[in-house]
C-alpha positions as CSV (number, residue, x, y, z in Angstrom):
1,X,81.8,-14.9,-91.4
2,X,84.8,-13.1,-91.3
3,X,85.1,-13.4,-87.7
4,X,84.9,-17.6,-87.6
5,X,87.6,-17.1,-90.4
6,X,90.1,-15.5,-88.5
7,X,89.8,-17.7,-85.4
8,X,90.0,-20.5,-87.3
9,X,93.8,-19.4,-89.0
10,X,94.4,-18.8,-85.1
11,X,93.1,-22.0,-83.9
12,X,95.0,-24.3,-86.9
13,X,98.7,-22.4,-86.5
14,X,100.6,-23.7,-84.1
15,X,103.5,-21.9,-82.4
16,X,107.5,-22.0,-84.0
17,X,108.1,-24.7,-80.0
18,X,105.2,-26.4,-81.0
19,X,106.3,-27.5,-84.3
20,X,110.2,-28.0,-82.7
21,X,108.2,-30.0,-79.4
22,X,106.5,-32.1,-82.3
23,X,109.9,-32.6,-84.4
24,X,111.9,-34.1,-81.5
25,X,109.1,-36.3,-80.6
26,X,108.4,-37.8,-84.2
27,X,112.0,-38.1,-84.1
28,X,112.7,-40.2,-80.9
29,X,109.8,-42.5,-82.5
30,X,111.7,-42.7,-85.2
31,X,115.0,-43.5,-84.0
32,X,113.4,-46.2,-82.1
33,X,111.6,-47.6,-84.8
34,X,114.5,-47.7,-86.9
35,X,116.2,-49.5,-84.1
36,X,114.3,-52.1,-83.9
37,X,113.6,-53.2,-87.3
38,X,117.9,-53.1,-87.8
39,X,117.6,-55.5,-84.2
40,X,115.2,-57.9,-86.2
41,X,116.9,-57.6,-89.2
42,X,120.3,-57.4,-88.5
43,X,120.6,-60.4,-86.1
44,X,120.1,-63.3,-88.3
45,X,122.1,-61.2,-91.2
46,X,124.5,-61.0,-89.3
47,X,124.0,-64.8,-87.8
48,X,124.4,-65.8,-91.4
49,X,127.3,-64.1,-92.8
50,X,129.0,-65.3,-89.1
51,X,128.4,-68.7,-90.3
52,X,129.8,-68.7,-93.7
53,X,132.9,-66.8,-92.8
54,X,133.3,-69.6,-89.8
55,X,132.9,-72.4,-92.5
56,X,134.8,-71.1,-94.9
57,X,137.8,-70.3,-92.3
58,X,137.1,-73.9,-90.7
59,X,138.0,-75.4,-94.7
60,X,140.9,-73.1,-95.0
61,X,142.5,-74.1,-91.8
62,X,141.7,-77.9,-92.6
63,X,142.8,-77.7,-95.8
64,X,146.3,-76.0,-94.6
65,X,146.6,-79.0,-92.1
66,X,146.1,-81.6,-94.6
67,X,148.4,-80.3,-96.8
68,X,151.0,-80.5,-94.1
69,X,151.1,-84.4,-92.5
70,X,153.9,-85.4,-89.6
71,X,154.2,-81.5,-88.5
72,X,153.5,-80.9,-84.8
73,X,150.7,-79.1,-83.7
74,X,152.5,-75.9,-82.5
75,X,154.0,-75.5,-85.8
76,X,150.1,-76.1,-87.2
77,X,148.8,-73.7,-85.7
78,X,151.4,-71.2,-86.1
79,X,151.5,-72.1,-89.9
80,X,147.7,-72.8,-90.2
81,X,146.3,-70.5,-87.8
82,X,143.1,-71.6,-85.3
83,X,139.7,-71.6,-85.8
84,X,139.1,-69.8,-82.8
């Protein structure tokens, strides 16, 4: 009995590279992993909040051009700015 005992503490440690070999690996997953979910998630969060900022900066710059009738369209757009 005492002999299966001591081969199985040598069978179930695993060497100090081992554990490192295993480390980097589950880390490499996990980078990817977390790369991809902030792909998926990120692109339509980041869609969205494009899209509100470019329809709130479209009102603003409409807005500013209203507010200013008869001026010529350099002066507009150095005074208003461009919503590109």
């Amino acid at each position: 009995m005492a002999h299966d005992h001591a081969t199985r503490r040598e069978h179930d440690h695993i060497t100090r590279a081992e554990h490192e070999r295993i480390t980097r690996k589950n880390l490499v997953s996990s980078l990817a992993t977390g790369l991809v979910i902030g792909i998926i998630a990120g692109a339509p969060i980041g869609w969205f909040g494009h899209r509100v900022y470019y329809q709130q900066r479209a009102g603003q710059v409409l807005l500013c051009r209203q507010q200013h009738p008869g001026q010529l369209e350099p002066e507009l757009k150095a005074l208003c700015g461009s919503l590109y």
